[in-house]
TIMI-159034 format. One record per atom (N, C-alpha, C, CB): y, x, z; atom name; residue number from 1. Coordinates in nm, 3 decimals, always signed. Each point is the difference from the previous one (the first is absolute). Glycine has a CB too. Example, Ala and Ser with C-alpha at 12.3 -4.5 7.8 and 13.67 -1.06 7.14 Angstrom:
<rs>
R  yy  xx  zz  at  i
R  -0.569  +1.319  +0.780  N  1
R  +0.119  -0.089  +0.000  CA  1
R  +0.120  +0.090  +0.000  C  1
R  -0.117  -0.189  +0.125  CB  1
R  +0.222  +0.154  -0.197  N  2
R  +0.119  +0.082  +0.006  CA  2
R  +0.109  -0.077  +0.073  C  2
R  -0.063  +0.118  -0.215  CB  2
</rs>
This chain:
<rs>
R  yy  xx  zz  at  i
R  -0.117  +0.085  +0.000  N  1
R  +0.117  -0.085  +0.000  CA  1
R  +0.124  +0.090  +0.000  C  1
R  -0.125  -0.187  +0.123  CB  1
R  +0.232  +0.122  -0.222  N  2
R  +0.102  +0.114  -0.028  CA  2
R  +0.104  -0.011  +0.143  C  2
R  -0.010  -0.021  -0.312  CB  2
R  +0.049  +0.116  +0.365  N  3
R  +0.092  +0.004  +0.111  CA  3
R  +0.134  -0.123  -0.011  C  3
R  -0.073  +0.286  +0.011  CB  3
R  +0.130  -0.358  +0.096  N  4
R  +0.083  -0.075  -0.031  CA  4
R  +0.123  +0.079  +0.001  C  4
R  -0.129  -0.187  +0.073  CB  4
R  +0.238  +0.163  -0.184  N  5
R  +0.094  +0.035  +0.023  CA  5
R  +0.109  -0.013  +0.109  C  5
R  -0.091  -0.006  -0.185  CB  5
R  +0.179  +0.093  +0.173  N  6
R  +0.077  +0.007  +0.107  CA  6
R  +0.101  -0.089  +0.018  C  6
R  -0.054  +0.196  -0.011  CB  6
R  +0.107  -0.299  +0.090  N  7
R  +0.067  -0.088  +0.014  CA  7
R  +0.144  +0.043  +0.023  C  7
R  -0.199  -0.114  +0.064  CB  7
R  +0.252  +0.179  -0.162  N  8
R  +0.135  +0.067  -0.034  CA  8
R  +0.122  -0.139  +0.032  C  8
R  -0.126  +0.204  -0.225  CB  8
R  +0.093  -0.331  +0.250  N  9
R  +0.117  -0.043  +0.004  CA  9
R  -0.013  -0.063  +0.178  C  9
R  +0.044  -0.050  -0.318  CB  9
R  -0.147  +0.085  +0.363  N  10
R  +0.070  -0.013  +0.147  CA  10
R  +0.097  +0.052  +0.066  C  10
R  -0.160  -0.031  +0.012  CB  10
R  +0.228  -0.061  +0.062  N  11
R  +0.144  +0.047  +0.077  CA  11
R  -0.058  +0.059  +0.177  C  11
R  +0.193  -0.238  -0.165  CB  11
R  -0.121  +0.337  +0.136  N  12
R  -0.043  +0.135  +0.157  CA  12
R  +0.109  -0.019  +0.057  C  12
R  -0.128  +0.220  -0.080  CB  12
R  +0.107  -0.264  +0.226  N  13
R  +0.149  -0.023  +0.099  CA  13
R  +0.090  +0.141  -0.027  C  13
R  -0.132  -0.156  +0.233  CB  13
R  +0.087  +0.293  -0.230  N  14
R  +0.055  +0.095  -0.019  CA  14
R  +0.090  +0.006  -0.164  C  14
R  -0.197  +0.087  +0.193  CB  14
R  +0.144  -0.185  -0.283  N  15
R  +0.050  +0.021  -0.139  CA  15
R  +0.122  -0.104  +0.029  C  15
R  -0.241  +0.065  -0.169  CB  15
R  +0.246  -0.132  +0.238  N  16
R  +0.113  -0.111  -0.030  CA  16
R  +0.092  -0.068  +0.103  C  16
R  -0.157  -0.043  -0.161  CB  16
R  +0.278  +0.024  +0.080  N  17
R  +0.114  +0.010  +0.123  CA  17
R  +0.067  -0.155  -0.052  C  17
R  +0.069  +0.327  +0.043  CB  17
R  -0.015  -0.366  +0.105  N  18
R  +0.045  -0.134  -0.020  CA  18
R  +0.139  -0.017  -0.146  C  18
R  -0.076  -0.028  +0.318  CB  18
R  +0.099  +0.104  -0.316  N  19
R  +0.097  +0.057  -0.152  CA  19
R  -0.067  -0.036  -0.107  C  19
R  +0.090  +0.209  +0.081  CB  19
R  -0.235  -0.136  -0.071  N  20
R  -0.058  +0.005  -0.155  CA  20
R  -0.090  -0.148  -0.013  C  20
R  -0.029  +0.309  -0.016  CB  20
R  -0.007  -0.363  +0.124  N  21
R  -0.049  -0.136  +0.016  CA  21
R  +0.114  -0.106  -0.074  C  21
R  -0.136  +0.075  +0.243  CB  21
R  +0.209  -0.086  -0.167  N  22
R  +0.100  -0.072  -0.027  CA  22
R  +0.080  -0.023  -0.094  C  22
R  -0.030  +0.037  +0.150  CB  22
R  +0.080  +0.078  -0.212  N  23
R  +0.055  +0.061  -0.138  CA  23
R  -0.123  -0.088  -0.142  C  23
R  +0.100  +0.315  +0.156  CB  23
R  -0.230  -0.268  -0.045  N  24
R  -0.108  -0.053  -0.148  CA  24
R  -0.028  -0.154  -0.018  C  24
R  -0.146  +0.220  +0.033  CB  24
R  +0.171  -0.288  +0.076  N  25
R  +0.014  -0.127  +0.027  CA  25
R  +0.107  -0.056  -0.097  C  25
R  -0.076  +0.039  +0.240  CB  25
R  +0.241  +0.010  -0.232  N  26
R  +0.048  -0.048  -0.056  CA  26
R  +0.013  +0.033  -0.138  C  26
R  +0.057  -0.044  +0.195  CB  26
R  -0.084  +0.162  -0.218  N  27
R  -0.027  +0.010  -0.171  CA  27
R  -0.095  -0.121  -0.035  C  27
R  +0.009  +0.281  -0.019  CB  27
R  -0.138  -0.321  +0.115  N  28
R  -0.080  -0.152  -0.091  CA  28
R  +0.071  -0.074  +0.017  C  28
R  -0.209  -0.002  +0.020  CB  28
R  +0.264  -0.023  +0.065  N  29
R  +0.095  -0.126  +0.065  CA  29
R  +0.087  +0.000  -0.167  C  29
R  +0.042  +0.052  +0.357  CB  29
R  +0.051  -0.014  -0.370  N  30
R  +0.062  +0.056  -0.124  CA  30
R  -0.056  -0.050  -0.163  C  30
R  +0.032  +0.209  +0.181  CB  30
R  -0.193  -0.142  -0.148  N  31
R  -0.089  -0.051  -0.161  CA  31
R  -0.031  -0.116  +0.023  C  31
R  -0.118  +0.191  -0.076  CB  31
R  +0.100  -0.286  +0.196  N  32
R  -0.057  -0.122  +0.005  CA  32
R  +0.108  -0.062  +0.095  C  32
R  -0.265  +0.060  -0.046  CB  32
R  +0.340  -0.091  +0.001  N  33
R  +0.108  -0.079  +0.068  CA  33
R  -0.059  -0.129  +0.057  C  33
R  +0.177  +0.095  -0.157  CB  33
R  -0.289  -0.192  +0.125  N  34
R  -0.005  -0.120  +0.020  CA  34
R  -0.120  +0.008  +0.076  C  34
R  +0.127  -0.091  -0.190  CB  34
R  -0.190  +0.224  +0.206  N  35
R  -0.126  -0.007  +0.113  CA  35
R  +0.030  +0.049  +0.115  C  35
R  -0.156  +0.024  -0.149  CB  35
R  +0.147  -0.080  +0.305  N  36
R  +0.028  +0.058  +0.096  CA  36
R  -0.108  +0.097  +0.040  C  36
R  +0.142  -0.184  +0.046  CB  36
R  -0.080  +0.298  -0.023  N  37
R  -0.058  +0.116  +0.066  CA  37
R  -0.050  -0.006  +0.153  C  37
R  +0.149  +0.108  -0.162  CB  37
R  -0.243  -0.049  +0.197  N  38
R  -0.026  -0.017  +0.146  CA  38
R  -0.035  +0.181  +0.059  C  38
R  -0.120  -0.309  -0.038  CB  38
R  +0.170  +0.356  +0.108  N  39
R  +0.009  +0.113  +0.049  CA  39
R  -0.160  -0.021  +0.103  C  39
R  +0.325  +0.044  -0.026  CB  39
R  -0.361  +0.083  +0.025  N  40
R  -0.096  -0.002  +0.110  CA  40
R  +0.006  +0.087  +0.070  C  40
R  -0.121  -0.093  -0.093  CB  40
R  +0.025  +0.146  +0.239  N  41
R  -0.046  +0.096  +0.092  CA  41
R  -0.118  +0.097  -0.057  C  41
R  +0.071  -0.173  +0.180  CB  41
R  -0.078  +0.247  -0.165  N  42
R  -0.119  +0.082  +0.027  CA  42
R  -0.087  +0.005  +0.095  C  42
R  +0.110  +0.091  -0.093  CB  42
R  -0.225  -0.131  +0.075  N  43
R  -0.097  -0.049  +0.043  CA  43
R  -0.044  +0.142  +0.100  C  43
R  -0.052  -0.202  -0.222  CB  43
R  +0.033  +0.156  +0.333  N  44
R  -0.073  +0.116  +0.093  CA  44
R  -0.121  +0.062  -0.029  C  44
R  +0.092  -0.107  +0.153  CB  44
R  -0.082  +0.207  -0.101  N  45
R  -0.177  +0.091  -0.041  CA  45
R  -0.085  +0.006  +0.138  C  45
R  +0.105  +0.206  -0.197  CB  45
R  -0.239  -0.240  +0.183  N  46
R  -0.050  +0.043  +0.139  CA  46
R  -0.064  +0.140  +0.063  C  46
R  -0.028  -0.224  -0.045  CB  46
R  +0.119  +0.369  -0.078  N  47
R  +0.011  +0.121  +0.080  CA  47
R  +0.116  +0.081  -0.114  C  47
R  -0.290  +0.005  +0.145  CB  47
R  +0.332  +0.072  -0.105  N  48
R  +0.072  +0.081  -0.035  CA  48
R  +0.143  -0.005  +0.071  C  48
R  -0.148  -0.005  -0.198  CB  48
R  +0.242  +0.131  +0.166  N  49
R  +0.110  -0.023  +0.024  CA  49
R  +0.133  -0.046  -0.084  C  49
R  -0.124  +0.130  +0.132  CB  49
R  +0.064  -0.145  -0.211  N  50
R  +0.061  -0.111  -0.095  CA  50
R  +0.051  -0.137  +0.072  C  50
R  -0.166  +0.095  -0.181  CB  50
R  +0.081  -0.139  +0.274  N  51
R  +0.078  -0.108  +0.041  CA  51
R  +0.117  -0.051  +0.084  C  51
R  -0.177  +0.006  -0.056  CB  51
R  +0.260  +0.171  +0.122  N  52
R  +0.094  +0.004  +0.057  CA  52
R  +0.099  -0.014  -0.145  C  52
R  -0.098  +0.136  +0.247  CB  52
R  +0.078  -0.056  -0.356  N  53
R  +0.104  -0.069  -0.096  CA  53
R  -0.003  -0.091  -0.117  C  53
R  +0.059  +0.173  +0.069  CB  53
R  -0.187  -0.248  -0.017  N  54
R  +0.015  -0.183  -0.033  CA  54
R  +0.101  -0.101  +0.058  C  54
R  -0.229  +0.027  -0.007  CB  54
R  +0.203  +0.032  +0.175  N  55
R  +0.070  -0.108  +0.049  CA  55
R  +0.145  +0.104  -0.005  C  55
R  -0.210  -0.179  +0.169  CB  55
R  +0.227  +0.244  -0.213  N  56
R  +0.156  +0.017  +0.034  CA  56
R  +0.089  -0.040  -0.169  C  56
R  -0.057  +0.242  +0.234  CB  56
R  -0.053  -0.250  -0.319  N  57
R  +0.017  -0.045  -0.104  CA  57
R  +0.045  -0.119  -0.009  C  57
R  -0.129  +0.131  -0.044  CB  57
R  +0.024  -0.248  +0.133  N  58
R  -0.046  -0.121  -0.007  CA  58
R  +0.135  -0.069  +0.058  C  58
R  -0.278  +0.047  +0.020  CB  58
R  +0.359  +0.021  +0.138  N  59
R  +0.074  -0.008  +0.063  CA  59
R  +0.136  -0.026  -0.086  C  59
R  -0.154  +0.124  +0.163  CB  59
R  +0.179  -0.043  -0.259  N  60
R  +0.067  +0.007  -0.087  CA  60
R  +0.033  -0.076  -0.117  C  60
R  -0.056  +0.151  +0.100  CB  60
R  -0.055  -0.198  -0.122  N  61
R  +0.007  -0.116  -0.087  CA  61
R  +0.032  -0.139  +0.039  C  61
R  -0.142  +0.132  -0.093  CB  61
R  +0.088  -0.139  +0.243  N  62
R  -0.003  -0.102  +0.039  CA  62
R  +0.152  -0.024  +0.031  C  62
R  -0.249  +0.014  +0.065  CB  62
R  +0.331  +0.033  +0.008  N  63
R  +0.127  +0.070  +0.026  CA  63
R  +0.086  -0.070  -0.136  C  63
R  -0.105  +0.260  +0.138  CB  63
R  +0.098  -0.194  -0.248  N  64
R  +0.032  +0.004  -0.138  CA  64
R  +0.000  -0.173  -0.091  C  64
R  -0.123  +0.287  +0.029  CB  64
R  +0.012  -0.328  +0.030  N  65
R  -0.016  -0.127  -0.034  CA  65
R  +0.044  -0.132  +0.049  C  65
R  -0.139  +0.128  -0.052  CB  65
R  +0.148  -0.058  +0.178  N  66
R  +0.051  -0.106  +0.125  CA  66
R  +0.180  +0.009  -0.080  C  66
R  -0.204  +0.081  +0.308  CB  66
R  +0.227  +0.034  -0.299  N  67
R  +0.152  +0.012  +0.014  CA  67
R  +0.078  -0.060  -0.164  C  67
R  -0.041  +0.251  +0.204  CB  67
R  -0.060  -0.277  -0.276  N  68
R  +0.012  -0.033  -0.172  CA  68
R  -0.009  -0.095  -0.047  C  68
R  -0.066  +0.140  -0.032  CB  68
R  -0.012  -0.223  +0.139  N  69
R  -0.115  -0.133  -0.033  CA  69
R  -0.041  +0.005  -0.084  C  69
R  +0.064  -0.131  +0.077  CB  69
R  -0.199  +0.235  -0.096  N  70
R  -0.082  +0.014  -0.101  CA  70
R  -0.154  -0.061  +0.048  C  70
R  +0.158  +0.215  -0.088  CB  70
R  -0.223  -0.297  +0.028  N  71
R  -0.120  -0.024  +0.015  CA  71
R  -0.111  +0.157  +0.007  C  71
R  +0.088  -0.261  -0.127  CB  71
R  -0.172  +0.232  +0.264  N  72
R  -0.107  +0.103  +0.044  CA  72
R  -0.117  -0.077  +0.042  C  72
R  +0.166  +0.174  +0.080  CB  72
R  -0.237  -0.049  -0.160  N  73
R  -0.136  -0.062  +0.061  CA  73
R  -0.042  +0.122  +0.071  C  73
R  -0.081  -0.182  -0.187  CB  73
R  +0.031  +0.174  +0.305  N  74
R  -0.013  +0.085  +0.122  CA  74
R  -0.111  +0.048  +0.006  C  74
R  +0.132  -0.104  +0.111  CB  74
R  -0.208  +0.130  -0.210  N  75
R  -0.125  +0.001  +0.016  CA  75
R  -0.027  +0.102  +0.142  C  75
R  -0.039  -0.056  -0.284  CB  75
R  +0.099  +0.188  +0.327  N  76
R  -0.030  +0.063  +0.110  CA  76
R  +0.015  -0.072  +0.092  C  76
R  +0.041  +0.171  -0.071  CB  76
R  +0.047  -0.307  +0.130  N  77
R  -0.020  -0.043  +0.112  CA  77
R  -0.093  -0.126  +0.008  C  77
R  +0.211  +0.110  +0.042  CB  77
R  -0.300  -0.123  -0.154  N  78
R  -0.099  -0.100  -0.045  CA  78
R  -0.098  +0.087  +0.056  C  78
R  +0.084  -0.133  -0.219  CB  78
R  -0.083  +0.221  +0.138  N  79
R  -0.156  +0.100  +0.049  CA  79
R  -0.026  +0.071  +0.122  C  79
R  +0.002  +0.051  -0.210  CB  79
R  +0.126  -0.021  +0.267  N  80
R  -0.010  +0.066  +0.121  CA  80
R  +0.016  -0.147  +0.188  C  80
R  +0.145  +0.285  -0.217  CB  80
R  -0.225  -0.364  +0.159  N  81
R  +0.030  -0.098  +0.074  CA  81
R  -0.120  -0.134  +0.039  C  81
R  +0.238  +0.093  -0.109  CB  81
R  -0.337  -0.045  +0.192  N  82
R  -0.118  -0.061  +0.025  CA  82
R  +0.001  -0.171  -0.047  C  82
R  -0.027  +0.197  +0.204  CB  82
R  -0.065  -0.269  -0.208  N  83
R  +0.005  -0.130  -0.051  CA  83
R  +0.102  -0.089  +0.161  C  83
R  -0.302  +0.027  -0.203  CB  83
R  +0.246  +0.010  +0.293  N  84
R  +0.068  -0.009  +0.102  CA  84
R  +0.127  +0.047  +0.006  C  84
R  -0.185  -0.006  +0.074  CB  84
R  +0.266  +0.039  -0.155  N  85
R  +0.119  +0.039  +0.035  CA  85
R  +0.040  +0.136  +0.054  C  85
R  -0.009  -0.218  +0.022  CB  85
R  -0.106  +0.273  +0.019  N  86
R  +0.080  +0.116  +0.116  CA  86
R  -0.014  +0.141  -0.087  C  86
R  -0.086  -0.120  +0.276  CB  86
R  +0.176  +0.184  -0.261  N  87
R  +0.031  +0.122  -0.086  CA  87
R  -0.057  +0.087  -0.014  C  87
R  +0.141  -0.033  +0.029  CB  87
R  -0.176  +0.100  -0.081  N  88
R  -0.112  +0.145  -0.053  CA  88
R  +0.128  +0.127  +0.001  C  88
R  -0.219  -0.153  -0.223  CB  88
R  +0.184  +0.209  +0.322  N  89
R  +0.086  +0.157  +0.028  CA  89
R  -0.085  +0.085  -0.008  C  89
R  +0.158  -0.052  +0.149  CB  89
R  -0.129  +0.169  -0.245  N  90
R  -0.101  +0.101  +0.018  CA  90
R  +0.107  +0.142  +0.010  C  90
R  -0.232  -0.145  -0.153  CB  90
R  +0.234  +0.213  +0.224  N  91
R  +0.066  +0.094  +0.030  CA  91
R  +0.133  +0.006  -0.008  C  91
R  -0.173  +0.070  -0.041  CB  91
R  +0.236  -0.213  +0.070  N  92
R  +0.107  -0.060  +0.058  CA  92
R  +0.036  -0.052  -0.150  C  92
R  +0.076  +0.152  +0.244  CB  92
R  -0.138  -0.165  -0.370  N  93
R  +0.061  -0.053  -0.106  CA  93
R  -0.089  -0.153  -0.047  C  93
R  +0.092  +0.276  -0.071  CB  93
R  -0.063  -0.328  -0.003  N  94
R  -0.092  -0.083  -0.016  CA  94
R  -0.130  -0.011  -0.101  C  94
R  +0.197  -0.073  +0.088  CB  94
R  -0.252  -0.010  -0.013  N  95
R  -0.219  +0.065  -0.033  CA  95
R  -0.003  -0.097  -0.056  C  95
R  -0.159  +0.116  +0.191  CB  95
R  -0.010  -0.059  -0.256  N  96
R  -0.041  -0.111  -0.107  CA  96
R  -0.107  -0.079  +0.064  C  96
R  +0.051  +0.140  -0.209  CB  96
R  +0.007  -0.269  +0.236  N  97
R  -0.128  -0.106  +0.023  CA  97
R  -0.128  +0.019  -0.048  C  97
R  +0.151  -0.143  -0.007  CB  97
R  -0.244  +0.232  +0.063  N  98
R  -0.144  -0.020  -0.022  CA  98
R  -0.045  -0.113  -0.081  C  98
R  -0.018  +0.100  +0.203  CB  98
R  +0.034  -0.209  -0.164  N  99
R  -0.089  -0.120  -0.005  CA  99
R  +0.020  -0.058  -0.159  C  99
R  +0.027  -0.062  +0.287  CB  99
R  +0.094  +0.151  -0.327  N  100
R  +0.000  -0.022  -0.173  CA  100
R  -0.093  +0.020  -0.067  C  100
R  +0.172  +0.051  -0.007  CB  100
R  -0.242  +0.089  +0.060  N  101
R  -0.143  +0.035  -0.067  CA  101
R  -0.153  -0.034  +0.003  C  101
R  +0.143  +0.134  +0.018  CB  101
R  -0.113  -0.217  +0.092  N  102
R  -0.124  -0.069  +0.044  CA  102
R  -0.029  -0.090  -0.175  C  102
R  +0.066  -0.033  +0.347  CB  102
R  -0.183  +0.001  -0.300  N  103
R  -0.090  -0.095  -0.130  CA  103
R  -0.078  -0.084  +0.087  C  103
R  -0.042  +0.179  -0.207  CB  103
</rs>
């Protein structure tokens, strides 16, 4: 089986800044004037240290959207957030609900 290629268009919290998010938002915003855009979060990881600059990412957007009234979909505070409500902290940032992966 031939190796899968490399998924060259994923976005790396380290590659991207609320500037270049935003900036790219409104360039579509721009080509599609009549479709509303919806900004999102970055979804938590359940290891690395990547996820201290998710949420400072995530923080940022959220911040950004609030202050714009831009439609968000939160997916990090969806995922990091038991069916019960109560919050998933993992080394003081926010964790990924286990129970997503369950089957």
């Amino acid at each position: 089986m031939p190796a899968r290629p490399r998924n060259t268009s994923a976005v790396e919290p380290k590659h991207i800044t609320l500037a270049t998010y935003r900036d790219s938002m409104a360039a579509l915003e721009s080509r599609y004037p009549q479709k509303t855009l919806v900004f999102w979060t970055m979804p938590p990881q359940t290891t690395g240290s990547d996820n201290t600059l998710r949420g400072a990412f995530n923080q940022q957007i959220r911040a950004y959207c609030k202050n714009n009234n831009r439609p968000l979909f939160d997916i990090a505070d969806i995922e990091s957030h038991t069916s019960s409500g109560s919050a998933v902290i993992e080394s003081g940032d926010e964790g990924l609900e286990m129970a997503y992966f369950r089957h």
